[in-house]
PyMOL commands that place a pseudoatom at each C-alpha (Angstrom):
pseudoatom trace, name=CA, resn=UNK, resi=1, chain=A, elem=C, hetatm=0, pos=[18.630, 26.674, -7.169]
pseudoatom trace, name=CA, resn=UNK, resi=2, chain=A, elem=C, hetatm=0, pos=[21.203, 24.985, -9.371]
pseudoatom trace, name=CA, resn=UNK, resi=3, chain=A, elem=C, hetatm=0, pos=[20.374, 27.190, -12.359]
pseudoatom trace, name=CA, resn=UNK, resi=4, chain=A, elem=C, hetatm=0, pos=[21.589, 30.602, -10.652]
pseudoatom trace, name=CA, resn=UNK, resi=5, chain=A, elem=C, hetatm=0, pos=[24.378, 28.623, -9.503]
pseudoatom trace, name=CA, resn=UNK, resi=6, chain=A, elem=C, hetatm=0, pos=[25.334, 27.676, -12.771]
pseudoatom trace, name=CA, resn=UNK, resi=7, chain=A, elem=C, hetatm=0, pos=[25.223, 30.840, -14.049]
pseudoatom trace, name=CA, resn=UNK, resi=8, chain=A, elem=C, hetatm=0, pos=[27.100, 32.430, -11.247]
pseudoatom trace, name=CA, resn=UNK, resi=9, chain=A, elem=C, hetatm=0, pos=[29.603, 30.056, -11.785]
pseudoatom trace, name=CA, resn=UNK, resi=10, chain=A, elem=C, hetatm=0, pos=[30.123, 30.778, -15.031]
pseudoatom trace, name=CA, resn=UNK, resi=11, chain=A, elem=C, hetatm=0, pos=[30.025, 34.737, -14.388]
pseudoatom trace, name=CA, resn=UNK, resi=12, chain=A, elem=C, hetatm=0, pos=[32.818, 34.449, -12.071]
pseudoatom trace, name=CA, resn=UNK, resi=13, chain=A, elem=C, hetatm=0, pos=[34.581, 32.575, -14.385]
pseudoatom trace, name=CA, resn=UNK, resi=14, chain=A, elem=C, hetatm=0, pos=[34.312, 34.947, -16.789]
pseudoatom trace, name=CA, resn=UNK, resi=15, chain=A, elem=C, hetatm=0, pos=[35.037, 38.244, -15.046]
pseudoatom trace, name=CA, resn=UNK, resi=16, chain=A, elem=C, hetatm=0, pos=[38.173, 36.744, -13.442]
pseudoatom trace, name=CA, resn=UNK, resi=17, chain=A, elem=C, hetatm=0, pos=[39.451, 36.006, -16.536]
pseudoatom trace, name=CA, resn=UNK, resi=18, chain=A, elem=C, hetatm=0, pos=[38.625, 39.216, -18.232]
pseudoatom trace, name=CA, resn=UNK, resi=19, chain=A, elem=C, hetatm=0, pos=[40.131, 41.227, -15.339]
pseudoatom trace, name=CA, resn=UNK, resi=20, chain=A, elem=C, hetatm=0, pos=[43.210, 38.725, -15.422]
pseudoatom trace, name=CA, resn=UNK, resi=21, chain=A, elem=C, hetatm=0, pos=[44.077, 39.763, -18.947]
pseudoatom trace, name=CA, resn=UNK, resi=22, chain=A, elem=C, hetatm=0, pos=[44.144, 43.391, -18.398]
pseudoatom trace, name=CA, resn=UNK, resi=23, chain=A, elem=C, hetatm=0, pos=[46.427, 42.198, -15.109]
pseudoatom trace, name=CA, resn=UNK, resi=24, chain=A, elem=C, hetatm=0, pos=[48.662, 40.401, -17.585]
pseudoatom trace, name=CA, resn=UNK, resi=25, chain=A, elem=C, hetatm=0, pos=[49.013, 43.537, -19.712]
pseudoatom trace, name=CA, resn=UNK, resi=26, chain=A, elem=C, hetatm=0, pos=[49.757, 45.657, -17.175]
pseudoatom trace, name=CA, resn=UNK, resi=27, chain=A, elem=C, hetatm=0, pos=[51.834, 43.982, -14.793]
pseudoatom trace, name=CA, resn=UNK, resi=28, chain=A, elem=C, hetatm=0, pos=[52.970, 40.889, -16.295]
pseudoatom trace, name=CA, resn=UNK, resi=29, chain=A, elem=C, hetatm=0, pos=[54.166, 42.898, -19.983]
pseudoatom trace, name=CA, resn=UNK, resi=30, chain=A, elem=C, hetatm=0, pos=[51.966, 40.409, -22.167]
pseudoatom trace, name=CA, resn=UNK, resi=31, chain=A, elem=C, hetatm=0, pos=[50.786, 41.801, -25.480]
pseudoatom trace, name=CA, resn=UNK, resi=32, chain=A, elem=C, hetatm=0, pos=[47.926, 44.134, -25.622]
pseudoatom trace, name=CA, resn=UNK, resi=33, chain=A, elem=C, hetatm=0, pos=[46.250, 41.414, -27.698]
pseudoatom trace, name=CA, resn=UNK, resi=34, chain=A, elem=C, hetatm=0, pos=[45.149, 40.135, -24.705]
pseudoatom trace, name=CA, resn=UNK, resi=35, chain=A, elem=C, hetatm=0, pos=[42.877, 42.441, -24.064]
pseudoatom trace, name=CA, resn=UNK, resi=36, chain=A, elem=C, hetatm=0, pos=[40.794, 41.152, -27.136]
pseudoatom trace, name=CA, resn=UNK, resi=37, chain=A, elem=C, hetatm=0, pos=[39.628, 37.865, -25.086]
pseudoatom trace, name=CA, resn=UNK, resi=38, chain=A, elem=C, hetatm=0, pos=[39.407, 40.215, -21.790]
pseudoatom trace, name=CA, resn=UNK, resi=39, chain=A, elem=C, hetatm=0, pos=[36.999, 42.339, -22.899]
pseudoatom trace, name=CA, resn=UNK, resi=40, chain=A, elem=C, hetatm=0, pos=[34.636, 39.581, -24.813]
pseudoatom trace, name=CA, resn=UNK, resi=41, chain=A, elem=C, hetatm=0, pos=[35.216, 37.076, -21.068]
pseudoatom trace, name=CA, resn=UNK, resi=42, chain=A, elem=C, hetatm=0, pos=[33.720, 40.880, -19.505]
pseudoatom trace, name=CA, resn=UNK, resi=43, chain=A, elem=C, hetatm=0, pos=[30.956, 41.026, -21.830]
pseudoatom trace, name=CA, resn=UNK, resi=44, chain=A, elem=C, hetatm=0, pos=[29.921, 37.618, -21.374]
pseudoatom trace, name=CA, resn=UNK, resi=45, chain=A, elem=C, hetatm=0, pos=[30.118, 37.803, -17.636]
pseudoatom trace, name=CA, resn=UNK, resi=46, chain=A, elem=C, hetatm=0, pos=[27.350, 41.010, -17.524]
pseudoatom trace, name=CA, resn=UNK, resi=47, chain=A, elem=C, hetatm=0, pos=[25.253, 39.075, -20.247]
pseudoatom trace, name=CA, resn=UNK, resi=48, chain=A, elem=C, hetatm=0, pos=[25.654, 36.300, -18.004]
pseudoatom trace, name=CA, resn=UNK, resi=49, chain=A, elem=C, hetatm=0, pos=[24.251, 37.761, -14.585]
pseudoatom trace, name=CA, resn=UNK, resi=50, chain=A, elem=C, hetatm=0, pos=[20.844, 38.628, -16.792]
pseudoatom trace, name=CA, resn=UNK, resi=51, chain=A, elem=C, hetatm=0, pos=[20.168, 35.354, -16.733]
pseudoatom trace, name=CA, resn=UNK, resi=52, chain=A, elem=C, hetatm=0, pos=[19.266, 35.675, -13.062]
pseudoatom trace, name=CA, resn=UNK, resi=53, chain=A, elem=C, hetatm=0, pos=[16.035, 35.169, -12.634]
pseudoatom trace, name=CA, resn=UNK, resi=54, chain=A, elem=C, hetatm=0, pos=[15.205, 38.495, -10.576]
pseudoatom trace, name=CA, resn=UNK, resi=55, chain=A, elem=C, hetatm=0, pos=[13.509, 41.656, -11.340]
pseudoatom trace, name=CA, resn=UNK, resi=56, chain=A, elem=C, hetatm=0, pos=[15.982, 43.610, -9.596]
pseudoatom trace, name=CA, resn=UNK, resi=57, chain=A, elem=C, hetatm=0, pos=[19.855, 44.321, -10.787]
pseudoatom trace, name=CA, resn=UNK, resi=58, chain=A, elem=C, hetatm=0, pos=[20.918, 45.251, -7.765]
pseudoatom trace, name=CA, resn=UNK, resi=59, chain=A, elem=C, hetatm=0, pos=[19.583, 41.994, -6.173]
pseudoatom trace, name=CA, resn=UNK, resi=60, chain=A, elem=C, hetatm=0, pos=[21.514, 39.379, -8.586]
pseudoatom trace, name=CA, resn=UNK, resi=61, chain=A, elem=C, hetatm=0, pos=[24.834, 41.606, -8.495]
pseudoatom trace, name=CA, resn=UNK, resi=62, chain=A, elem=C, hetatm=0, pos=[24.883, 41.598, -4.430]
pseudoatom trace, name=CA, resn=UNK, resi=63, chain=A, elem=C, hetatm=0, pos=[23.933, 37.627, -4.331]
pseudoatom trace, name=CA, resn=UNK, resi=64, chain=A, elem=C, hetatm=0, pos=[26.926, 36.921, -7.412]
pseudoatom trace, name=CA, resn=UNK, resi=65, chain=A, elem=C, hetatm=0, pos=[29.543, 39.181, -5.082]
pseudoatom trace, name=CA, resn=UNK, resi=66, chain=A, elem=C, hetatm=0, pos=[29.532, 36.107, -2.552]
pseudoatom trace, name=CA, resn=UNK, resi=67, chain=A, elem=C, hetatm=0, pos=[30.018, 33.156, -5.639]
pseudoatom trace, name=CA, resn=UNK, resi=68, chain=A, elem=C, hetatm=0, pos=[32.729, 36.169, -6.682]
pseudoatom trace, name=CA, resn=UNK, resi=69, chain=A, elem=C, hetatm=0, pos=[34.719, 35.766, -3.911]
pseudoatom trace, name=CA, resn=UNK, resi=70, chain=A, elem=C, hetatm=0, pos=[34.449, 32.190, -3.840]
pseudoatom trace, name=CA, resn=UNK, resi=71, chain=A, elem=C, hetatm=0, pos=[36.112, 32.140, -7.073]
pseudoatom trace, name=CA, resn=UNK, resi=72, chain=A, elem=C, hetatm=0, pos=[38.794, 34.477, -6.170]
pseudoatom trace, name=CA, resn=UNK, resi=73, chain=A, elem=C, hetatm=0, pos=[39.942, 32.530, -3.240]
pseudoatom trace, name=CA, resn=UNK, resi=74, chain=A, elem=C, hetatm=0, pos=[40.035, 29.527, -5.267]
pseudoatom trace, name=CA, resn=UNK, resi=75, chain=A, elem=C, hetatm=0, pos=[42.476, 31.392, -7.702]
pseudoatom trace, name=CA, resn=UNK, resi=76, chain=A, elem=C, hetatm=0, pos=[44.813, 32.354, -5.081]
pseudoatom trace, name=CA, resn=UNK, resi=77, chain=A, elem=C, hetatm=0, pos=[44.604, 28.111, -3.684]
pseudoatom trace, name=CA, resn=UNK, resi=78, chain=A, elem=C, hetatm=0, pos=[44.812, 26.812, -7.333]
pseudoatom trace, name=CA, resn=UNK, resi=79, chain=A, elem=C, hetatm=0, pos=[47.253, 29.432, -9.337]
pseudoatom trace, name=CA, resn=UNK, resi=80, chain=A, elem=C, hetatm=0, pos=[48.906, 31.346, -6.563]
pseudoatom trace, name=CA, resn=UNK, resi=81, chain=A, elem=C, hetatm=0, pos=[49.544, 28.350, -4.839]
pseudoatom trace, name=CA, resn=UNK, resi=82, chain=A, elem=C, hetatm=0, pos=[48.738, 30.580, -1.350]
pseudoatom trace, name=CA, resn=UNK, resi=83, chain=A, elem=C, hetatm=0, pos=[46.609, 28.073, 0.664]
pseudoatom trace, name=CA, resn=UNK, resi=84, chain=A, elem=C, hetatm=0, pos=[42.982, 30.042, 2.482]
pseudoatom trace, name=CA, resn=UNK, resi=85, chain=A, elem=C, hetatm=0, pos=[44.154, 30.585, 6.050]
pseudoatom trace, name=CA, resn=UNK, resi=86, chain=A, elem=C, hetatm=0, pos=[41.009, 30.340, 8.982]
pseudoatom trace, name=CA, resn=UNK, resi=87, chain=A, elem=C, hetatm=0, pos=[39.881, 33.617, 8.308]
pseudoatom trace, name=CA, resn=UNK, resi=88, chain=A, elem=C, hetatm=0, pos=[39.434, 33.462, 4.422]
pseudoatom trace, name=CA, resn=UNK, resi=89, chain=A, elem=C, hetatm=0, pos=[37.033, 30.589, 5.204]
pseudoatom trace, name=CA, resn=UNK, resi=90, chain=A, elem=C, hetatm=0, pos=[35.236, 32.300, 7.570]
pseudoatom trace, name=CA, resn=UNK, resi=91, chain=A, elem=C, hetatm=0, pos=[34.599, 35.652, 5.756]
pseudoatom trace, name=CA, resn=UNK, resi=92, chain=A, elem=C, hetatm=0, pos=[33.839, 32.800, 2.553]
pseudoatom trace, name=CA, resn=UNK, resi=93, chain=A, elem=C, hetatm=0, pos=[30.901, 31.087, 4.876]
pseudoatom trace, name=CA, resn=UNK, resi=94, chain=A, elem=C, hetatm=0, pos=[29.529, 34.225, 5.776]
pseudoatom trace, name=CA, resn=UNK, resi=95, chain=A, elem=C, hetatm=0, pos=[29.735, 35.577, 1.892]
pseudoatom trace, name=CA, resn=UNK, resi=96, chain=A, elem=C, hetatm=0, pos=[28.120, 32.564, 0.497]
pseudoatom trace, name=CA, resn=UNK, resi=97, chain=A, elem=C, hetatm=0, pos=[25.293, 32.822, 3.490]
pseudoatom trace, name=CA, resn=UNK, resi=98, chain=A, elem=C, hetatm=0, pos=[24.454, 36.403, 2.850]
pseudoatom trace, name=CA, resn=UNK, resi=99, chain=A, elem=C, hetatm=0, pos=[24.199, 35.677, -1.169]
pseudoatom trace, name=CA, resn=UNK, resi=100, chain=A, elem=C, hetatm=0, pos=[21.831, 32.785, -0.543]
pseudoatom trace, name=CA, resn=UNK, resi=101, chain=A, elem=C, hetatm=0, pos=[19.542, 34.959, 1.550]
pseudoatom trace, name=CA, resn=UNK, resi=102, chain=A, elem=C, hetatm=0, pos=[19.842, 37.296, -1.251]
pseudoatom trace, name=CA, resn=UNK, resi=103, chain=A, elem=C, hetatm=0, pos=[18.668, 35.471, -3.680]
pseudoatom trace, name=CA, resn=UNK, resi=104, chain=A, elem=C, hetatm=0, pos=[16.589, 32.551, -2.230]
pseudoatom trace, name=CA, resn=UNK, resi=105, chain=A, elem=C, hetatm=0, pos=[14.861, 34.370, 0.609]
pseudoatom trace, name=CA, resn=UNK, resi=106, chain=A, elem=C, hetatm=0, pos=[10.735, 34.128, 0.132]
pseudoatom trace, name=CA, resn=UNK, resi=107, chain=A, elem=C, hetatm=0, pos=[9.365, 37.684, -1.273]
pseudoatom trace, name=CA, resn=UNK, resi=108, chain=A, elem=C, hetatm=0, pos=[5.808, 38.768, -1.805]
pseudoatom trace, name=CA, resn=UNK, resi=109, chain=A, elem=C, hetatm=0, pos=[6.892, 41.635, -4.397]
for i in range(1, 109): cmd.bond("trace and resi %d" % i, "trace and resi %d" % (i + 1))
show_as sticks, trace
zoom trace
């Protein structure tokens, strides 16, 4: 259990902060250098979700899209400094719910 936590973790990590430098280009007028880091942090977020231990894509993207969100709602409490309201936490519980069905629920195939 810890290991695909780990690793989506990590993925989040990394596709946040590719995304974010491609943000920073656009909207925030940084150099296009920054797109150099963006697109390595993207890379290593895809290589990352194969480490899933699942036969199925599909499966490990879906369960990752709850750990995803997560990670995005921590952004907006820790850099945006724009506290999760009732709701966010809510949607959140059901997210991380759904991906742990996903991904931990017993299969026979």
């Amino acid at each position: 259990m810890f290991k695909p936590l780990a690793v989506y973790i990590l993925a989040a990590i990394a596709e946040i902060a590719g995304c974010y430098s491609l943000w920073a280009v656009l909207k925030l007028k940084q150099s296009p250098a920054w797109l150099i880091p963006g697109a390595l942090s993207l890379c290593a977020f895809a290589w990352l979700l194969t480490l899933i231990d699942t036969p199925a894509a599909g499966r490990a993207y879906a369960a990752y899209g709850a750990i995803y969100i997560a990670a995005s709602i921590g952004w907006m409490w820790l850099i945006e400094k724009r506290p999760p309201d009732l709701w966010d936490g809510a949607g959140l519980i059901l997210c991380l719910a759904g991906s742990a069905l996903i991904l931990f629920a017993p299969r026979t195939a």
